[in-house]
Every structure is written in C-alpha cells, then in structure tokens.
C-alpha positions in Angstrom: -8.0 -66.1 60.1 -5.2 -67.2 58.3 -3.2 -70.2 59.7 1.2 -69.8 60.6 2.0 -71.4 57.7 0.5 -69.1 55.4 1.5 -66.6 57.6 5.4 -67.5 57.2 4.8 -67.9 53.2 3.5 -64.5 53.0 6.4 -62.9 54.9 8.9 -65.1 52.5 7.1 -63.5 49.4 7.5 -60.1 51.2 11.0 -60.2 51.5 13.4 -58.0 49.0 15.3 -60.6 46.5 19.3 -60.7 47.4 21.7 -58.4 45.6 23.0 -61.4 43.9 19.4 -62.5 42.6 18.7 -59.4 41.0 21.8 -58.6 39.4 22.5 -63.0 38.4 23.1 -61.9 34.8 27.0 -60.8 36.4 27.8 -64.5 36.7 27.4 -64.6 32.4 29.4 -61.1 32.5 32.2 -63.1 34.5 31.8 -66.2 32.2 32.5 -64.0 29.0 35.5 -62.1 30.4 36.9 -65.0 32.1 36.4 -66.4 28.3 37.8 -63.3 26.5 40.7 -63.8 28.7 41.7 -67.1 28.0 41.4 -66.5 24.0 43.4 -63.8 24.1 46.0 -65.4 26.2 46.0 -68.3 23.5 46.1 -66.2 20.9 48.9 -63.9 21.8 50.8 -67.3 22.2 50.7 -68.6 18.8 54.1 -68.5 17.2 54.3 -66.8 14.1 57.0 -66.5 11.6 56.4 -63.3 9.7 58.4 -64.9 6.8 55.7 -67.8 6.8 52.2 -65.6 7.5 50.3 -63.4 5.1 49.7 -59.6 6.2 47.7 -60.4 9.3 48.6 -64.2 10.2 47.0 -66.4 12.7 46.5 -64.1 15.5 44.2 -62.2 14.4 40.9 -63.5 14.2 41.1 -64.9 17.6 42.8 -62.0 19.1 39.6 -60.3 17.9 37.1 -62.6 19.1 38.7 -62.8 22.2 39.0 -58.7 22.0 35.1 -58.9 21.5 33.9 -61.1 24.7 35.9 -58.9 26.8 34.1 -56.0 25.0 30.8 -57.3 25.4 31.1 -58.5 29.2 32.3 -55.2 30.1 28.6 -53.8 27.9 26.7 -56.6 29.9 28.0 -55.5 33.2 27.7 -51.9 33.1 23.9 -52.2 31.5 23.1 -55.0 34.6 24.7 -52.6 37.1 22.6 -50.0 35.5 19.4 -51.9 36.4 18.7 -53.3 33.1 17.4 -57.3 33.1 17.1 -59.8 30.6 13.1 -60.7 29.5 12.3 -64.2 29.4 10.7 -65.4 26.2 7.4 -65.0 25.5 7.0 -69.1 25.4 9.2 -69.8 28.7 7.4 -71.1 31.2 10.3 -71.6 33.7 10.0 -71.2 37.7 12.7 -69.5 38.9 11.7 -70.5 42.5 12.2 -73.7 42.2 15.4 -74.8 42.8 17.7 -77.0 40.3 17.0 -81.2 39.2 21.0 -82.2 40.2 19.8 -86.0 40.1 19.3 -85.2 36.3 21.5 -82.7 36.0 24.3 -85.0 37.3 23.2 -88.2 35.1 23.8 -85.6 32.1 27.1 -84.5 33.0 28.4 -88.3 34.0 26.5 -89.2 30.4 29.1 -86.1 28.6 32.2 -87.4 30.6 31.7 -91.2 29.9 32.1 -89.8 26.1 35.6 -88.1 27.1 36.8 -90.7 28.8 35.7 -93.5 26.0 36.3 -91.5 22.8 40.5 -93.0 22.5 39.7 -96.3 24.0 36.4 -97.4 22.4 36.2 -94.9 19.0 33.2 -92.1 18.7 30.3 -94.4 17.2 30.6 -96.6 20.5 31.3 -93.7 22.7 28.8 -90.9 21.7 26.1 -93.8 21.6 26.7 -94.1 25.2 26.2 -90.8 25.4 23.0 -90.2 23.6 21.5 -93.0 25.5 23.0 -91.4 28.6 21.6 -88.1 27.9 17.6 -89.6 26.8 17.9 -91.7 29.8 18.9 -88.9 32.1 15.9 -86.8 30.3 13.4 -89.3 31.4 12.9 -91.6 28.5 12.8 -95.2 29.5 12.2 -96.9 25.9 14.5 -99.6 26.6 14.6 -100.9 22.7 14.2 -98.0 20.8 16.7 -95.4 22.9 20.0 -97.6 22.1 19.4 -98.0 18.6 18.3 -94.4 17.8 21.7 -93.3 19.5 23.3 -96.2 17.6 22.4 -94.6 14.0 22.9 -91.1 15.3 26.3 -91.8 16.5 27.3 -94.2 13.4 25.6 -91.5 11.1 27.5 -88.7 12.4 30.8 -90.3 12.6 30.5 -91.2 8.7 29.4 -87.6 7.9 32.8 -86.2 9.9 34.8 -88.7 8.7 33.5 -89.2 5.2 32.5 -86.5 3.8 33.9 -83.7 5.8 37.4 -85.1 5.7 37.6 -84.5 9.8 38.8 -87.8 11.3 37.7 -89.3 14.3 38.1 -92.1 16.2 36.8 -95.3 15.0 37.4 -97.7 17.3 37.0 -101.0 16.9 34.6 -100.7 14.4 37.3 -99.2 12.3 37.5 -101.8 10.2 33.5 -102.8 10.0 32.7 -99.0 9.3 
C-alpha cells in the first residue's frame, strides 16, 4: 500500500502543466519584439543629412535588424501558438523541475554590476578583474590564489588587445600610466 506522500506526488505528476509552461517559449517571442521595437525606435531617430550620407545612410542596417527581430518574434509566436516546442540538445541534461539557484544567480548579477559601477572610477583591468573573480567565485570555485590572478591576466590581457591593437579605447584607470 502506498504511503500519502507518494500518494500526493503521484497526483502532482498527474496534473496538466499551466498554459504558461507549455507555451514559455512566448516570453523569448516578447523579448525579441520588445527588442525589435526599441532598434527600430533608435534607428528611425538617427539624424541624417542627405547632403552628408551615401545612397542608404545610417538607418538602414539597423532599421533592418530591428525590422528582422520583429519578423522573427512574430514566426516564433505563431509556430509556439501552433503547438510547435523547442528540443533540448542531445547533451543537456537540465531539470526543468527544479526550480532556479537565485543565491548564485544573484552573486553573478552583483559580480556584472560591480563592473558598471567601477569601470569610470577604477579603469577596466581593475574592474573586469573584479568581475571575473566575482563570476568564478559565484560559480563555485574557491581557489583563493589562483582565481584573482587568472582574472588579473584576463582582464589586463583583454584591455591591451582593445586598446592596443584594436584601436577601441577603454578605461585605464589608475594603471593608465603602468599599462
């Protein structure tokens, strides 16, 4: 005989998914339109001169990008509406039942927005180390030597690459001047 709290998990796993569950892939549909939107607003707000732009000028790549995420949310939805459902890859070996790590999930984000808030006062090498070590730390690694001084070098490396030898400057900081 099987005991109530088999019972209760049985009836759970019974139970028809919501609406929302089954048809999730909208919330990406709303994320590209919502997208779409906002480039095509930008775009149609770029000031052009037609005396100082070429035959198609600088609203039209974006106002076709934009055009296209529109395009393709409006695809998405009608084909989720129309029962169809994404596949997970063959190697995924995600739960969907279990619900989401925020304690992780919030070290990340608070690791990415210590970078925005740092960048102007402290320079990228100093800022985006933080956030390297941030992000390995919130991941679970707990190397308390190496961690720093990997994000050090990747930080430090891929300031110099911007800045040196793609010619895209960004902040250096204090170590303006060491760099």
């Amino acid at each position: 005989m099987s005991t109530p709290s088999t019972v209760e998990e049985q009836e759970q796993k019974e139970q028809p998914a919501s609406w929302w569950r089954t048809h999730s892939e909208l919330g990406l549909c709303l994320l590209l339109f919502a997208l779409g939107v906002l480039v095509l607003a930008d775009a149609l707000t770029i000031a052009t001169d037609f005396t100082q732009r070429g035959p198609l000028g600088p609203q039209a790549v974006p106002v076709v990008v934009g055009s296209m995420l529109v395009l393709v949310a409006g695809l998405l939805a009608r084909d989720v509406l129309r029962g169809g459902r994404g596949e997970a890859e063959g190697g995924e070996d995600v739960d969907l039942s279990t619900p989401a790590d925020w304690p992780t999930l919030l070290k990340l984000a608070g690791a990415f927005l210590a970078n925005a808030a740092l960048i102007d006062l402290v320079g990228f090498p100093i800022s985006s180390a933080i956030m390297f070590w941030g992000a390995a730390y919130a991941l679970g690694s707990r190397n308390h030597v190496r961690d720093p001084l990997i994000a050090a070098v990747v930080s430090v490396v891929t300031w110099l690459a911007f800045n040196e030898l793609l010619g895209v400057p960004l902040p250096g900081g204090p170590l303006m001047g060491v760099l």
